[in-house]
N, C-alpha and C positions, 0 to 999 in steps of 0.2 A: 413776832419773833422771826428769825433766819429760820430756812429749813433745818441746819445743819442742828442747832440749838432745840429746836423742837422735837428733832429725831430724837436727839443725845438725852434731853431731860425729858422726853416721856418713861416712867416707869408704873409699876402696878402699884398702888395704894389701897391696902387695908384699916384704912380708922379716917374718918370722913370729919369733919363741921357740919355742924346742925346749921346749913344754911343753903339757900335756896338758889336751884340754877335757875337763869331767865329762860322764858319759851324762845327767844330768841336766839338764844345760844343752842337747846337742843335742834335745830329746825336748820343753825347753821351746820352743825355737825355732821346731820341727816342730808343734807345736799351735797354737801362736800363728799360723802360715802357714795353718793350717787354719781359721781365723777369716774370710780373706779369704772377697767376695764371687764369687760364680761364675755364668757363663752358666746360667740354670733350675736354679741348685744344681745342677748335674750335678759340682762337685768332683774335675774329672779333674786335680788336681796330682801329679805322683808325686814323690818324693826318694827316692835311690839311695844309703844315707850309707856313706862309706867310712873307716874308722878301723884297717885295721890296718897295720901297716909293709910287707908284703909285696903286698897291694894296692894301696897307696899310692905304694909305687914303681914297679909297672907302671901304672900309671895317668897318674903325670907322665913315663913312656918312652916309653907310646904313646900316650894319650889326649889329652894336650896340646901345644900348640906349644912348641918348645923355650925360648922367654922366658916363658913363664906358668910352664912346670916352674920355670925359674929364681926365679923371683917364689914360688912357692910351695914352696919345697923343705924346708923346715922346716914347715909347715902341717898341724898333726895331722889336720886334720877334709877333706874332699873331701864335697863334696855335689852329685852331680847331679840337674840339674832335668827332668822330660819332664812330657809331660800323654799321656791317652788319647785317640787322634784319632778325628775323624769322630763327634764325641760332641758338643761345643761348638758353637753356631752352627749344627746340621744337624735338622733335624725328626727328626719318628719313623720316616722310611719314609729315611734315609738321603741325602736332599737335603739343599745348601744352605741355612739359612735366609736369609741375601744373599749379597754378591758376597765379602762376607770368608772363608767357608770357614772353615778350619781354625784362621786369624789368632785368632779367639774364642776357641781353646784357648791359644795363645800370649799374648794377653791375658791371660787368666785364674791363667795362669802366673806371669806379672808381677807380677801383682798378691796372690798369695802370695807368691812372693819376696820382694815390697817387706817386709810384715807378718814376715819371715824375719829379713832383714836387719836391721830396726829391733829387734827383739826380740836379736838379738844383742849389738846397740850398749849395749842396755838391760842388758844380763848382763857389759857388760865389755868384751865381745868384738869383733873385728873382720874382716873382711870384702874379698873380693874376685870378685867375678863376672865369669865369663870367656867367651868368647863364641868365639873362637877354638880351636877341638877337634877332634878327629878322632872324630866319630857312630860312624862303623862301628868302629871300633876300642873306644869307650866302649861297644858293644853287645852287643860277643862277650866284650870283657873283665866285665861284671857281666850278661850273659844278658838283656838288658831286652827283652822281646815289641816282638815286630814291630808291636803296637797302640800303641805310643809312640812319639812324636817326641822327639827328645833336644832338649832348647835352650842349656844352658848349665852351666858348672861353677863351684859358689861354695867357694872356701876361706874354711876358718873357725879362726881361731885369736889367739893376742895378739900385738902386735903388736911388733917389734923396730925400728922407728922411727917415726916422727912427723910425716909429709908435710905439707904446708901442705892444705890442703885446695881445689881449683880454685875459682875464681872463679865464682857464678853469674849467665844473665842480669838484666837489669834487668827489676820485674813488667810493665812496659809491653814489653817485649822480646816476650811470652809471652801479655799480655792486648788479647784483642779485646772492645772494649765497644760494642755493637749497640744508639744512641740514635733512631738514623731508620730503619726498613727502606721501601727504594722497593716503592712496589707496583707490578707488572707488569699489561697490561692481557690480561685472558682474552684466549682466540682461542675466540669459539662458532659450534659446528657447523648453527647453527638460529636461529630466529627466539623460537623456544621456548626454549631456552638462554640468552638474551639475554634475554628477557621473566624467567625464575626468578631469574637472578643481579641481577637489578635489583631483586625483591623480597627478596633475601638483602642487599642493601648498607644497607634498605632497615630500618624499624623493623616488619615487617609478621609477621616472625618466621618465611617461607616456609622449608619445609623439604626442598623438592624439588626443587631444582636438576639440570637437565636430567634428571630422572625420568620425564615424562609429564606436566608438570601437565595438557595440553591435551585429554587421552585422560581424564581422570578419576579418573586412578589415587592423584591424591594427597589424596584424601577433601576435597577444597576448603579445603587447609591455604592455599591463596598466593589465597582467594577473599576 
C-alpha cells in the first residue's frame, strides 16, 4: 500500500476470523517498531507476543477487561507492550532528566507502536490497542521483570467486520500557528544587566549579558 492509504485505513477492530497470522508477518511488524525513534536510542520497547491457544485464553480471563476479551475473542496474535523504566528521560547517575520521568519511556513506546500498527495495516492486517488491563495479572501470567512498565495490549489479526472508521478533528482543531510572539519585558537585577541586554537588543554583537561586563571579565566584547 501508499503510506497515505495505510494511515487512512488503519482503524481499531473489535471482532477478528478465526484465522491465523504467519510468524513471518509478526516478526515483520516487530522490526518495523524497531525503526522508531527513541529517547538517546536507549530502545527500551519490549513486545511480549502471545500466539498460542492456551495462553491466549488465560490472557483474555485475566489479563483483560471482560469487553476487550469480548472484542478480541477470535484474535490469533496478543501483543503486549512495556518499555524498560528509569532508562528513558533519566541521566546516567539515575535522575530525572525533567519533570517527565518515566513519561519518555511511554513516549517512546508510542511511537513504536505507531510504526507496529501501520506496518500491520501494510500486511493486511488489523488492529486493536487496549489500554484497559490488569498489569499484575499480565506480569505473573508471561513473568515480565519488574524493570518493565506494562502499558498496553494490541490484538492483531483479520478482521471480521468493517466499522466506519471515527471521524477526525478538523487541522485547525489541532494546529497552533505562532505569527506574533509578544515579547516580555526582562526584570534585571542591576544596572549591569540592563546596560548588557541593551547591547544584545542592540547591533553591537555583546555577548555577555549579565556576565560581568563591568568587572572585565568579558575581554571588551560589549566595548
Amino acid at each position: 500500500m501508499e503510506f497515505n492509504e495505510v494511515a487512512v485505513t488503519r482503524k481499531s477492530i473489535r471482532k477478528y476470523a478465526a484465522r491465523p497470522v504467519a510468524k513471518e508477518d509478526i516478526e515483520a511488524m516487530l522490526r518495523c517498531a524497531m525503526e522508531a525513534p527513541s529517547w538517546k536510542n536507549s530502545q527500551t520497547a519490549r513486545y511480549h507476543v502471545i500466539t498460542s491457544s492456551t495462553m491466549l485464553q488465560a490472557m483474555k480471563q485475566e489479563g483483560l477487561a471482560p469487553f476487550n476479551a469480548e472484542n478480541t475473542k477470535d484474535a490469533p496474535v496478543l501483543i503486549v507492550t512495556s518499555f524498560v523504566k528509569d532508562v528513558a528521560g533519566f541521566d546516567k547517575d539515575g535522575t530525572p532528566s525533567n519533570e517527565l520521568g518515566n513519561l519518555w519511556g511511554a513516549y517512546d513506546l508510542g511511537l513504536h507502536n505507531e510504526d507496529l500498527l501501520l506496518k500491520a495495516r501494510d500486511l493486511g492486517l488489523d488492529t486493536l490497542v487496549m489500554g484497559i488491563r490488569d498489569a499484575k495479572a499480565i506480569q505473573r501470567l508471561l513473568n515480565i521483570p519488574e524493570t518493565e512498565i506494562i502499558v498496553s495490549v494490541i490484538s492483531v489479526g483479520y478482521k471480521a467486520m468493517d466499522p466506519e472508521k471515527p471521524k477526525r478533528k478538523k487541522l485547525d482543531d489541532i494546529r497552533n500557528v505562532l505569527r506574533n510572539i509578544k515579547k516580555t519585558t526582562p526584570v534585571f537585577q542591576s544596572e549591569e544587566e540592563r546596560f548588557c541586554a541593551s547591547l544584545n537588543d542592540s547591533d553591537s554583537g555583546c555577548c555577555c549579558a549579565g556576565s560581568g561586563c563591568f568587572s572585565g571579565s568579558c575581554s571588551g566584547c560589549c566595548y
